[in-house]
N, C-alpha and C positions, 0 to 999 in steps of 0.2 A: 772024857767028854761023851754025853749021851748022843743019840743020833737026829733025835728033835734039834740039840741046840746045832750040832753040824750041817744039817740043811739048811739051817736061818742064817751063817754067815758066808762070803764070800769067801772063794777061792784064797785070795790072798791075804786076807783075817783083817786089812786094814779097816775094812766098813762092815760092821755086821748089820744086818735086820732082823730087830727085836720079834716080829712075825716073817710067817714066810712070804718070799718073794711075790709081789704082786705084777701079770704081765701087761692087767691093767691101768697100771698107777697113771695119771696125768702130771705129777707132780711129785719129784723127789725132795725132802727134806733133808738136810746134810746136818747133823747135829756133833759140835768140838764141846771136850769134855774141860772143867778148869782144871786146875794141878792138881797133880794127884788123884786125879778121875779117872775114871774109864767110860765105856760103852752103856755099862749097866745104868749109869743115870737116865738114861733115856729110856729104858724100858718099858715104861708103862705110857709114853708116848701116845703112842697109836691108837689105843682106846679113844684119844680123845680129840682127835683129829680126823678130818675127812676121809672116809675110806678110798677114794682117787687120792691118797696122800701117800708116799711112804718113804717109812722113817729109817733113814740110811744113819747109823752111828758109827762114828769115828774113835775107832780104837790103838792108841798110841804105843810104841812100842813097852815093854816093859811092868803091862797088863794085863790081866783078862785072856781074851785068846793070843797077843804078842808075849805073852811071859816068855821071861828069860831071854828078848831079844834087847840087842842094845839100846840102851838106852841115849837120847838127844839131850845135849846140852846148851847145839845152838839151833837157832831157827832154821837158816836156808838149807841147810846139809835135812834137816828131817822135812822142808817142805819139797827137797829134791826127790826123796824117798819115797813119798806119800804118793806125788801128785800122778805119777805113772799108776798108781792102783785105784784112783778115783777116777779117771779117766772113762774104764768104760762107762761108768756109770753115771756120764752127764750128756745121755742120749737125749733127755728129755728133760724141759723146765723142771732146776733146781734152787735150792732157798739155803743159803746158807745160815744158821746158829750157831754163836759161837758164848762162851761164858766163861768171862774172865781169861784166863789164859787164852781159852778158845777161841775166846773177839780177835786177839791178835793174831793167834794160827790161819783161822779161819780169813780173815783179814788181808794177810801176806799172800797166804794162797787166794784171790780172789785177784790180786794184782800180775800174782804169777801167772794162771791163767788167762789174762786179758790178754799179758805180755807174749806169751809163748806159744797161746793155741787160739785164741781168740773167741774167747769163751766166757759169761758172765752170770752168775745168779740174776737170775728175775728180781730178788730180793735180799737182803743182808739185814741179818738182827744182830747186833751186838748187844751184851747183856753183859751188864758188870764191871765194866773195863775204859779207862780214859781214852780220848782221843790218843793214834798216835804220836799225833806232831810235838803234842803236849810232853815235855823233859820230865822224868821222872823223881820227884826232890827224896825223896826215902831212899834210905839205906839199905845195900841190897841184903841179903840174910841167907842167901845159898848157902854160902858158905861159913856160917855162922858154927861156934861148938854146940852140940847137940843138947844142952841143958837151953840155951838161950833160942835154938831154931824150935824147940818144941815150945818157950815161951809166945814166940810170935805165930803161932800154927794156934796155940789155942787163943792168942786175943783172935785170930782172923776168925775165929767160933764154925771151923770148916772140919776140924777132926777132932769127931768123939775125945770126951774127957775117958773112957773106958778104953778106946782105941791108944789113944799118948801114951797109956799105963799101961797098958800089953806091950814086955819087952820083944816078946820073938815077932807079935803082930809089925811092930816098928822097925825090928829089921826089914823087914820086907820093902813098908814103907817111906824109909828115909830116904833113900837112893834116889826113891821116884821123887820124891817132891821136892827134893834140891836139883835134880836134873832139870825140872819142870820149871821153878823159882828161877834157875841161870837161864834158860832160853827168855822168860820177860827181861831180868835185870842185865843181858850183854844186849838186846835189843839195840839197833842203831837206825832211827827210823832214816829214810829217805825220800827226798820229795819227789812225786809222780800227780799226775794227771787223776783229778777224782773218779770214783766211781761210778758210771752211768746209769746205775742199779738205786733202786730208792732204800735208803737205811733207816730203820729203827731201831732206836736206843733204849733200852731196859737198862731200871735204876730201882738200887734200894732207898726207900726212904731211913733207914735206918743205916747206911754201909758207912763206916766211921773212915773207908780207904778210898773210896772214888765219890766225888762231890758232884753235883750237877752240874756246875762249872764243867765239867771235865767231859762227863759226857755228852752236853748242850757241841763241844766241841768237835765235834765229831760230823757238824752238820759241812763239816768242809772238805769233807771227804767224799760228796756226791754234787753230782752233776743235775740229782732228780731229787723226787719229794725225801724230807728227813721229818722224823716225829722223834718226840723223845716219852717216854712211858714211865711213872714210878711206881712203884710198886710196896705196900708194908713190909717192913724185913730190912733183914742185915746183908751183907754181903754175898747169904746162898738164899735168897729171896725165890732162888728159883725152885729148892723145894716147899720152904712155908708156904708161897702163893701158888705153888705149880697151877693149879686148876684154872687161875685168873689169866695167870700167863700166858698159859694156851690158847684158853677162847680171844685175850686181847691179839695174839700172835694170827689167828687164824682172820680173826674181822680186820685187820690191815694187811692181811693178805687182798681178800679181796675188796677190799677199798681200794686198793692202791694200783693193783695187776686186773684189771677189771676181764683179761679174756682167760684168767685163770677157771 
């Protein structure tokens, strides 16, 4: 690890920053990666966002700078993990992103937070991912043989067709993404009090896995304003549009949080 990238991440590797630490930020950004992601999808973030913004990424175990730590298979045990190391760092109005996997991490932790420290994003994007309440009719594929879990990885169009075909790249791989795939599919949601935080929904108009149904649903999960967003693309909408995304994510920032 060079010394540039060790100054950019925190002490405890769970949140790194793609630039370094700002001690002027107004505004932290908390960005959850989908299965199988890491920190680096966020990277180039910051560029594109308000320099009073910064872009805190959530790096999950079994990753990036977590490599080689255990790996989660169910939700609370890793939001038990997490949430002591994100802690410090919601000194100041935070917004959470979460995509696809990340909606739900990010999600649970936001409940967890209300519940246990009394703490709440300004704002919640979900991007990608159904309401919770909504039961999940698909069959889960964790634990599928690995000729048939790599068929459903490449309909989801999430992992290079050159990546599937590198055998030693997919060992690496498979692990993380069926750990990742069992924390959605043993999900048991529970019902609680909405969120007092205004949410926005990002959708692909293209994603053949979550329908607007689905995420229109989601408007039941806040107490404040909901918008729903679509966006061209398939289910990683969030890189073909990234640029759109961003600028639409920053103008309902301050639509919405007007003393941001």
């Amino acid at each position: 690890m060079n010394l540039d990238m060790q100054t950019r991440q925190s002490p405890n590797s769970w949140v790194i920053f793609p630039h370094p630490k700002n001690p002027q930020a107004t505004l932290r950004l908390f960005c959850f990666p989908y299965a199988g992601g890491s920190s680096s999808i966020f990277r180039s973030w910051s560029s594109s966002l308000p320099k009073t913004w910064e872009v805190c990424s959530v790096e999950l175990p079994g990753r990036g700078l977590q490599i080689g730590k255990e790996l989660f298979t169910q939700l609370e045990p890793l939001l038990q993990a997490m949430v002591q190391s994100l802690l410090p760092y919601l000194d100041k109005p935070f917004i959470f992103f979460g995509h696809s996997l990340g909606a739900l991490i990010s999600f649970e932790l936001a409940r967890l937070l209300r519940c246990e420290y009394g703490k709440c994003p300004i704002h919640f994007f979900v991007s990608a991912y159904s309401a919770p309440q909504i039961s999940d009719s698909k069959p889960p594929i964790h634990a599928l043989p690995e000729p048939e879990f790599k068929e459903e990885l490449l309909r989801l169009n999430g992992t290079p067709i050159a990546v599937l075909e590198n055998a030693e790249l997919m060992e690496l791989l498979l692990p993380i993404l069926r750990a990742d795939f069992a924390i959605s599919e043993t999900y048991v949601y529970s019902e609680e009090a909405p969120l007092d935080c205004p949410i926005t929904v990002f959708g692909g108009l293209q994603d053949i896995d979550v329908s607007r149904k689905e995420l229109t649903a989601w408007q039941e999960q806040t107490n404040s304003a909901f918008t729903l967003r679509m966006f061209p693309g398939d289910h990683f909408f969030i890189h073909s549009s990234e640029k759109l995304l961003l600028e639409t994510l920053v103008k309902d920032i301050y639509r919405v949080n007007k003393f941001v």
